[in-house]
KOLGURO-5520 format. One line per field, with one value per residue (C-alpha): residue in three letters; x, y, z. Coordinates in pm, 1 decimal. Layout:
BEGIN
residuo [ALA / ...];
u [X / ...];
v [Y / ...];
w [Z / ...];
//
This chain:
BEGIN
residuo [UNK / UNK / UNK / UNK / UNK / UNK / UNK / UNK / UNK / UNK / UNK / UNK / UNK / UNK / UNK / UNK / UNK / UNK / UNK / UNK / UNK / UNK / UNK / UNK / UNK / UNK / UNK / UNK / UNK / UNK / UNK / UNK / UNK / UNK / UNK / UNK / UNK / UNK / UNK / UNK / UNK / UNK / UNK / UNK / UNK / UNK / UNK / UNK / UNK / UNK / UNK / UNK / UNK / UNK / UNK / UNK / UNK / UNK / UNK / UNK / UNK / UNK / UNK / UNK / UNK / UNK / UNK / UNK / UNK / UNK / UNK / UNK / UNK / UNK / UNK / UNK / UNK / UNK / UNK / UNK / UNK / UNK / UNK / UNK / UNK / UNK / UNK / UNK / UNK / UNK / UNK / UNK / UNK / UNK / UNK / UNK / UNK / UNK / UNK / UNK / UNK / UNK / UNK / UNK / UNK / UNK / UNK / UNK / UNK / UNK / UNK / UNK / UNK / UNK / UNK / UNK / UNK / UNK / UNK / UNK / UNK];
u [4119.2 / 4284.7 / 4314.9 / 4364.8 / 4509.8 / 4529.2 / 4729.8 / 4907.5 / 4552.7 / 4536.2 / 4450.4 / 4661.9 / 4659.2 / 4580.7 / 4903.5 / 5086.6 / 5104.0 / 5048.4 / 5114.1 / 4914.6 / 5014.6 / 4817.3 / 4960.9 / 4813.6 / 4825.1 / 4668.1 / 4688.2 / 4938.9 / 5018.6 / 5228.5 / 4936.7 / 4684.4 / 4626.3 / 4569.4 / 4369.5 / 4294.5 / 3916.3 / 3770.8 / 3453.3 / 3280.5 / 2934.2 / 2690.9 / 2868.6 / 2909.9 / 3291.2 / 3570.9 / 3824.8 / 4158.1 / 4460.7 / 4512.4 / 4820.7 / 4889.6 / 5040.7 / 5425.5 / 5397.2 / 5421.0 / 5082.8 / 4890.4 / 4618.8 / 4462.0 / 4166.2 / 4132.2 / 4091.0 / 4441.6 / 4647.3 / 4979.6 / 4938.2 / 4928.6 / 5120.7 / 5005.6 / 5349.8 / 5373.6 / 5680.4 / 5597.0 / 5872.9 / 5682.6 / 5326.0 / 5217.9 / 5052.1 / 5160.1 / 4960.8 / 5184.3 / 4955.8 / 5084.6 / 4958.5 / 4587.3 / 4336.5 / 4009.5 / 3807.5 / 4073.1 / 3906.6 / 3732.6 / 3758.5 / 4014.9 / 4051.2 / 4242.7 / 4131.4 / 4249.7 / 4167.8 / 4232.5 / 4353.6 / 4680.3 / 4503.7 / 4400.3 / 4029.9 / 3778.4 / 3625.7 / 3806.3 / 3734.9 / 3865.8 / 3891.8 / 4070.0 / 3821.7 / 3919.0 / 4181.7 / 4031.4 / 4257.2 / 4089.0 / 4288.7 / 4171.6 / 4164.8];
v [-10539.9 / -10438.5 / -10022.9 / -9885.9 / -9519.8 / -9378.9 / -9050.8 / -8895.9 / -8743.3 / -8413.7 / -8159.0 / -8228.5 / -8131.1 / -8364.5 / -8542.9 / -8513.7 / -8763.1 / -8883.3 / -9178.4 / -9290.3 / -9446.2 / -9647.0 / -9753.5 / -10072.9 / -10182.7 / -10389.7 / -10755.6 / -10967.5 / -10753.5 / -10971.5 / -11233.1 / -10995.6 / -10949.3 / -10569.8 / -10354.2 / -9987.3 / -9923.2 / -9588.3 / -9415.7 / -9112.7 / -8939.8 / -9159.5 / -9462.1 / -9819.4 / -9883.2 / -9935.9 / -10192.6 / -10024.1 / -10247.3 / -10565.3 / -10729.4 / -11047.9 / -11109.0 / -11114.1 / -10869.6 / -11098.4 / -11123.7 / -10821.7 / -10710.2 / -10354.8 / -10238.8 / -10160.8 / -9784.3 / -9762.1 / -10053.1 / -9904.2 / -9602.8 / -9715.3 / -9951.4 / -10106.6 / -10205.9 / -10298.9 / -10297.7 / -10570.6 / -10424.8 / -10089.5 / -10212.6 / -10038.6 / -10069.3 / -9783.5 / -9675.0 / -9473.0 / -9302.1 / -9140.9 / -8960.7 / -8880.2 / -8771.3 / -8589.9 / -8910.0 / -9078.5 / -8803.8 / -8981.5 / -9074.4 / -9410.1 / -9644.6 / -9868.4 / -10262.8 / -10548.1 / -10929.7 / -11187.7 / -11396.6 / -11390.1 / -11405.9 / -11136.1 / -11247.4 / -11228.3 / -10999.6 / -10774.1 / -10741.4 / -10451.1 / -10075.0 / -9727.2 / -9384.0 / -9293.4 / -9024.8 / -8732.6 / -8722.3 / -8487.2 / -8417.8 / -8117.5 / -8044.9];
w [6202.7 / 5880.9 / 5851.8 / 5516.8 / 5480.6 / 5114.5 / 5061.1 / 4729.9 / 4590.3 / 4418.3 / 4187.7 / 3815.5 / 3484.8 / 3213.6 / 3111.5 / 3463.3 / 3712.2 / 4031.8 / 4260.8 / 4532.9 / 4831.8 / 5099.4 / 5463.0 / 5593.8 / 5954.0 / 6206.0 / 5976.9 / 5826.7 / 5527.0 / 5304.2 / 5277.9 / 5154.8 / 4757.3 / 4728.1 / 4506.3 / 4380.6 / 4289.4 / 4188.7 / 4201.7 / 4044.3 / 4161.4 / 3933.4 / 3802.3 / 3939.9 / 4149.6 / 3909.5 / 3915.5 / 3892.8 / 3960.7 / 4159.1 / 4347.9 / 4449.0 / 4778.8 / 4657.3 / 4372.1 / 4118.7 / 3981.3 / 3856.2 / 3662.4 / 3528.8 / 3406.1 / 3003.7 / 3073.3 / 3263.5 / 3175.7 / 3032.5 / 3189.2 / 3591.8 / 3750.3 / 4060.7 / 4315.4 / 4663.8 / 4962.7 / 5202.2 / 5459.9 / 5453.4 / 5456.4 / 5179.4 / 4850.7 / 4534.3 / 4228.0 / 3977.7 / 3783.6 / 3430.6 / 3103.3 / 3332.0 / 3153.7 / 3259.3 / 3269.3 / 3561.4 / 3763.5 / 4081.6 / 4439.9 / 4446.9 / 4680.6 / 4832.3 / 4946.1 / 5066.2 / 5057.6 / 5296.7 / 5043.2 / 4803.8 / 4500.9 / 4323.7 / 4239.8 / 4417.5 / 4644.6 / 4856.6 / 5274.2 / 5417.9 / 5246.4 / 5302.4 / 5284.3 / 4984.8 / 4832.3 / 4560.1 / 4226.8 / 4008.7 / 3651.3 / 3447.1 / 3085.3];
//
């Protein structure tokens, strides 16, 4: 069983930034693509970042891309999301996920509980 621990959350004003972290354990790490996914009270799950298994292959969402970068270190378990130039609207509970799978696409198996970044104006 795959455990997911995110960590790095906080309270930030807009224009700052923050990076996320999340631990994995308890599976074969470096054959799992990995994701970051965010939620906020009243809107559908959000499709952050993705990473394939070697770190090679990426992909962002419109809101974020060229702002976050999504990076991984298969020798430490562990899955990054650098997260620059926030604005009020990145404000939201993320996640981290995993997926059996090296792709990227697709849907994702196992999840973390969840870190609170909150950025204010």
């Amino acid at each position: 069983q795959v455990q997911l621990v995110e960590s790095g959350g906080g309270l930030v004003q807009a224009g700052g930034s923050l990076k996320l972290s999340c631990a994995a354990s308890g599976g074969t790490f470096s054959t799992y693509a990995m994701g970051w996914f965010r939620r906020t009270p009243g809107k559908e799950r959000e499709d952050v970042a993705r990473i394939n298994y070697n770190g090679l292959t990426t992909s962002y969402s419109t809101s974020v891309k060229g702002r976050f970068t999504i990076s991984r270190d298969n020798a430490k378990n562990s899955v990054y999301l650098q997260m620059n130039s926030l604005k009020p609207e990145d404000t939201a509970v993320y996640y981290c996920a995993a997926r059996s799978s090296r792709g990227i696409f697709g849907g994702y198996d196992h999840w973390g509980q969840g870190t609170q970044v909150t950025v204010s104006s």
